[in-house]
MARKOL-589986 format. One line per 5 residues: number of its first residue (from 1); for each residue x, y, z of C-alpha. Coordinates in pm, 1 decimal, padded with zeros to 6 digits. Layout:
N
NUM> X:Y:Z  ... $
//
This chain:
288
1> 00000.0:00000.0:00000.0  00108.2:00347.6:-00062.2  00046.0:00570.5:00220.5  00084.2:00922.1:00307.7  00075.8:01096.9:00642.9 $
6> -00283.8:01128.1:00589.1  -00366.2:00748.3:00562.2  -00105.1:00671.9:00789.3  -00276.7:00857.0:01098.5  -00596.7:00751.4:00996.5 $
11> -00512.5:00362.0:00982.2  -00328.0:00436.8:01343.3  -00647.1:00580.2:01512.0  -00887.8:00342.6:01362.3  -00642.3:00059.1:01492.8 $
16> -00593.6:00180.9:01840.0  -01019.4:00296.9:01845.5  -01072.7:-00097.0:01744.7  -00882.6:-00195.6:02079.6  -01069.5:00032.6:02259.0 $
21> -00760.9:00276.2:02350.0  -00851.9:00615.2:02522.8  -00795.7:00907.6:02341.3  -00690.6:00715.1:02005.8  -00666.1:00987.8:01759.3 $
26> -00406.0:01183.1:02012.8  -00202.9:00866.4:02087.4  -00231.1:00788.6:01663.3  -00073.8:01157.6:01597.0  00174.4:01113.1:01916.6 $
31> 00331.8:00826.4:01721.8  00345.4:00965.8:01408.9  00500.0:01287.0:01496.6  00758.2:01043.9:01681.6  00852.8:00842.5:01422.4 $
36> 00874.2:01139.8:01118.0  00945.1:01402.6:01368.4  00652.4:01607.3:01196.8  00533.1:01930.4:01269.9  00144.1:01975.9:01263.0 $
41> 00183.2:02268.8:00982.0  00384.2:02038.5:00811.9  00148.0:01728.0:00870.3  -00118.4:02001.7:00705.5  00039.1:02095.4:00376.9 $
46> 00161.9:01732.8:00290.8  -00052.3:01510.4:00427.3  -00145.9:01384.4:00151.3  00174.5:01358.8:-00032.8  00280.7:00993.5:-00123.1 $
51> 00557.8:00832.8:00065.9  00925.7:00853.6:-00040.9  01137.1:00503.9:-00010.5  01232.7:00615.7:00342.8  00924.8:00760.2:00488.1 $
56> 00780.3:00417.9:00339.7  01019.4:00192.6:00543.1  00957.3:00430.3:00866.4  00551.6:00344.1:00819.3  00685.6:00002.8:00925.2 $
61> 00776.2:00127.6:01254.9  00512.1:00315.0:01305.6  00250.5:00070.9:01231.2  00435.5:-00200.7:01473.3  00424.3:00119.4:01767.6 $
66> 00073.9:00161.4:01697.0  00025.8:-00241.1:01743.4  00179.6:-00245.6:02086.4  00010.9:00050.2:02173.0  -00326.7:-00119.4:02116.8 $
71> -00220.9:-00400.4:02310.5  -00200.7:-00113.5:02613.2  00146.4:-00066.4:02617.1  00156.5:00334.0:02727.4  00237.8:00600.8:02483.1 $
76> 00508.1:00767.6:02697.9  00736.8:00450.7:02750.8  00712.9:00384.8:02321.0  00815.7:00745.0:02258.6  01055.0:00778.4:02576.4 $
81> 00917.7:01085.0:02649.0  00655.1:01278.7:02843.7  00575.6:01667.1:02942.6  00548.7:01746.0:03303.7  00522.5:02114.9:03442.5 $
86> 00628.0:02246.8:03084.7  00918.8:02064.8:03100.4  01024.6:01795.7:02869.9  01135.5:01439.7:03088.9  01285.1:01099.4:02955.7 $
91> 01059.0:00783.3:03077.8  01076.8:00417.8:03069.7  00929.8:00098.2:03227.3  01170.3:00189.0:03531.5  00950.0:00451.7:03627.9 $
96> 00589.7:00582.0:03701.3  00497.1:00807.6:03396.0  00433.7:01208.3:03575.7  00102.4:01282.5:03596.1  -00085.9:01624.1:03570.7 $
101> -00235.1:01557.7:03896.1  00108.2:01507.2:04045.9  00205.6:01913.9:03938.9  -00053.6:02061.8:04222.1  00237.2:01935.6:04437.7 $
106> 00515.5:02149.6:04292.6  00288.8:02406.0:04285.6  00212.1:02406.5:04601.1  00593.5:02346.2:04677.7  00708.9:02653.2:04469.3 $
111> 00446.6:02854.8:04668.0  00589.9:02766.6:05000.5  00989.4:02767.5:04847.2  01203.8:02990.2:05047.0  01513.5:03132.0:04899.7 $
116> 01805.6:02925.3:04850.8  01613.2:02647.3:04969.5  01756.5:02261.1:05049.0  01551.6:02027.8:04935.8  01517.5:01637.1:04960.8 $
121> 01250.4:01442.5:04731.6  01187.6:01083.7:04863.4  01122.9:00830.2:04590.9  01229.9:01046.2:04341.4  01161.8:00840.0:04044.1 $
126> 01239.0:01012.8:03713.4  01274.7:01321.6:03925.5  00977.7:01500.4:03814.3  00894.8:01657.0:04104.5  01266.5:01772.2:04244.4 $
131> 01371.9:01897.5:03858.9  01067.6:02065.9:03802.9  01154.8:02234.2:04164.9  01466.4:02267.2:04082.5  01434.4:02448.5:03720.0 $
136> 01144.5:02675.9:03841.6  01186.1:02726.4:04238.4  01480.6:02876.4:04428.1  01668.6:02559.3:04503.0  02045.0:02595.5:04606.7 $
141> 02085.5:02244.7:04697.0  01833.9:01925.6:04561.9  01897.6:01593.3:04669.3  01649.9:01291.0:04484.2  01620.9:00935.8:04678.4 $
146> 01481.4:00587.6:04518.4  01552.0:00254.6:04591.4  01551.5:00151.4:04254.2  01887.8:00200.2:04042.9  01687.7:00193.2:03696.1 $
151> 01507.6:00497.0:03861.6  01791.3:00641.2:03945.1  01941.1:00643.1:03611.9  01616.3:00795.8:03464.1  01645.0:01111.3:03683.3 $
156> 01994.1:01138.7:03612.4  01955.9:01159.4:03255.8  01642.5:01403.7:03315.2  01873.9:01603.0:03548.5  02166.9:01615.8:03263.2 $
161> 01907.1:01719.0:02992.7  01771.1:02012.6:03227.4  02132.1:02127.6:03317.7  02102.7:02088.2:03671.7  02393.1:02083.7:03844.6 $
166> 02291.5:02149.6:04173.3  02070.7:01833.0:04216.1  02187.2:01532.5:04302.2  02094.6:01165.1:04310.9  02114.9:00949.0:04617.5 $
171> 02080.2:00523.4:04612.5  01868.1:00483.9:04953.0  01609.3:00281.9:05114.3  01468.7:00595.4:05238.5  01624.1:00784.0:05472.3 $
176> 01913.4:00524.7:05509.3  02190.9:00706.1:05305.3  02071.2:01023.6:05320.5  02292.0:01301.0:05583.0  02215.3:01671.5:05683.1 $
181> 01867.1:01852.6:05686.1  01703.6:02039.0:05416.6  01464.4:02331.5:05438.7  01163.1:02102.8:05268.9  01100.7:01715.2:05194.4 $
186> 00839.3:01657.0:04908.0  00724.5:01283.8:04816.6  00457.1:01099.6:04613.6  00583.7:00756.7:04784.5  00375.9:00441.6:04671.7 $
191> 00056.9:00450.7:04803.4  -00205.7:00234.3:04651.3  -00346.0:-00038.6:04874.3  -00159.1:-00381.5:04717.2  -00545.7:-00539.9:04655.4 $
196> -00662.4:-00205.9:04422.2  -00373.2:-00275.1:04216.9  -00529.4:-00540.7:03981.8  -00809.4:-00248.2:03937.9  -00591.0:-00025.0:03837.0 $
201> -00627.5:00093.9:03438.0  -00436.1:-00161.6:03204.9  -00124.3:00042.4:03093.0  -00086.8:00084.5:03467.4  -00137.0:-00240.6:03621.0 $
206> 00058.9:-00404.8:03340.3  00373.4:-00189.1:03239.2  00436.7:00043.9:03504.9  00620.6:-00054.3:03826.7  00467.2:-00199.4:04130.0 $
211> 00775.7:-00111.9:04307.4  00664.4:00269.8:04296.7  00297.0:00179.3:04339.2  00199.5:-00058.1:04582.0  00178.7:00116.4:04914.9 $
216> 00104.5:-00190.0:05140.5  -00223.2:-00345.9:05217.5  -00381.4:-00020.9:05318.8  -00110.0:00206.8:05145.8  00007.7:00411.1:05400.4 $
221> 00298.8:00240.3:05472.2  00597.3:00498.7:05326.0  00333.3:00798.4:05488.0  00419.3:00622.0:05850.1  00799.3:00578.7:05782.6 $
226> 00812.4:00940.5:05663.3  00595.3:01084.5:05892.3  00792.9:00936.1:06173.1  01120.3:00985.9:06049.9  01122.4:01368.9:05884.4 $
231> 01144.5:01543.6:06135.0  01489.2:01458.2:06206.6  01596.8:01558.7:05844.4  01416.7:01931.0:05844.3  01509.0:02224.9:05959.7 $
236> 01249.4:02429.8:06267.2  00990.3:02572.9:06076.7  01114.2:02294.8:05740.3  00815.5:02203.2:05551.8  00673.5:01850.6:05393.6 $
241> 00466.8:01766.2:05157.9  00336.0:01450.5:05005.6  00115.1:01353.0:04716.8  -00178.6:01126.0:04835.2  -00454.1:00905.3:04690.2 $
246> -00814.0:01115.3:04697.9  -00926.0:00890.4:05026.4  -00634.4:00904.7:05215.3  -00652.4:01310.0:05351.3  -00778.5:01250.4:05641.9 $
251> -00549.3:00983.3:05786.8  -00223.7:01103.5:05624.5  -00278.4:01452.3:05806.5  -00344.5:01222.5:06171.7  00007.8:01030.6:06078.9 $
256> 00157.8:01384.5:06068.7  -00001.3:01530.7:06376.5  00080.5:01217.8:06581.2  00474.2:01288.2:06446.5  00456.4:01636.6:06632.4 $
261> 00373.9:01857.4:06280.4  00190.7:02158.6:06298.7  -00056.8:02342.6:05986.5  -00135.3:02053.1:05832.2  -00363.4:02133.6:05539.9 $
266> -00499.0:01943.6:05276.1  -00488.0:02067.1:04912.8  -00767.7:01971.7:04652.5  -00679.3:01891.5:04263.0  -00880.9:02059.8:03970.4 $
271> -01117.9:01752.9:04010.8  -01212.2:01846.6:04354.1  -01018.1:01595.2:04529.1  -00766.7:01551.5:04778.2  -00421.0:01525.2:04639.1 $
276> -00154.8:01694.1:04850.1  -00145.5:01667.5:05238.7  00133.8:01922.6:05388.6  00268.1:02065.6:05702.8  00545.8:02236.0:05917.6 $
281> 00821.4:02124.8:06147.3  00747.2:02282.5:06489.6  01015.3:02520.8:06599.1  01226.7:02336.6:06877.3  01157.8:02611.4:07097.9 $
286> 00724.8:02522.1:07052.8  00742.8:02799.7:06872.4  00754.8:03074.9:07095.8 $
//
């Protein structure tokens, strides 16, 4: 068959519509613009133009990206890439793909970001959250923590592409390898309940990794360790902020109070629901 760009997108969404994949016609042009690196104005004056010998062999990787996409394979981990707080971030299958919900966190970070601020970011991950901090905050120091090494070398190639020299990438169960305090700790730590995660959409349940998911059986499990443990790693008056699943408000904010943190506040998304629990260090002095 001879295709252009034209016929090319169209067989791509009707593919990934007949495998009932969300949003097909946006995942169909994702591909395509990733394998001819194709501008929409230049989709628009030769879409219709037959295929040259090359553009005809590259139709062969397209078609076999739009095949595993249908299969539920996410778009980000074919392409490699994904956009996050206007900022362009490498992914794979080592890491959770960022998430829009995940930016009313930094926001609510950069809003709270003191100058020449030292910040730590627990499970780190591809380092979203810290090099989005990092590039658009006031951060003088940034230290990232996972547990997993192919995180790890996701967020380091996210930090080199940013030009971040400041940041820093740390190999640690937690707070095991980790030394000195830091003005704010931000986290989105696993926290879905280990039964929900068979519930969980396809491309999650099946490609992304458990390791940065499952939370324990009533995922609050990294809350508890940070909670409890924080406080030694913040400055008086050091904030910390997590990311948390839309149910889990309420107890994530009595896990903080129990650790000694004061104005705890919960922070709604754009959909109305609970998505960042944060708070303060008390001054050693109680704050007189």
């Amino acid at each position: 068959m001879q295709w252009s760009y034209d016929t090319l997108l169209k067989w791509g969404t009707d593919e990934l519509t007949a495998h009932s994949v969300d949003n097909a016609s946006v995942d169909a042009w994702y591909l395509l613009e990733h394998i001819y690196g194709i501008s929409r104005v230049d989709f628009l004056i030769r879409r219709n133009d037959p295929f040259d010998e090359v553009q005809m062999k590259q139709s062969a990787d397209y078609q076999a990206l739009i095949r595993r996409r249908s299969e539920g394979y996410p778009v980000q981990y074919l392409t490699g890439s994904t956009e996050f707080m206007g900022l362009p971030f490498f992914v794979n299958e080592s890491v959770l793909i960022p998430r829009q919900d995940t930016e009313v966190l930094v926001e609510t970070a950069l809003a709270m970001m003191k100058p020449e601020c030292r910040l730590l970011d627990m499970c780190t991950g591809s380092g979203c959250i810290l090099l989005s901090l990092a590039k658009l905050g006031t951060v003088a120091e940034g230290i990232g923590v996972d547990i997993s090494e192919g995180a790890l070398k996701v967020a380091e190639r996210n930090r080199e592409n940013l030009g971040l020299p400041q940041v820093r990438l740390v190999h640690s169960n937690l707070f095991e390898s980790v030394e000195g305090v830091f003005d704010m700790i931000v986290s989105n730590p696993p926290y879905i309940p280990t039964e929900d995660i068979e519930d969980l959409m396809r491309e999650v349940r099946d490609h992304e990794p458990h390791l940065a998911l499952d939370g324990s059986k009533d995922g609050l499990l990294f809350y508890r360790k940070l909670a409890e443990e924080s406080g030694r790693y913040l400055v008086p008056g050091g904030s910390l902020l997590f990311e948390i699943g839309y149910d889990q408000g309420g107890a994530v904010s009595q896990l903080l109070d129990q650790a000694g943190f004061k104005d705890i506040h919960v922070k709604k998304d754009l959909a109305g629901l609970d998505r960042v629990v944060y708070a303060v260090k008390a001054a050693e002095d109680g704050g007189k």
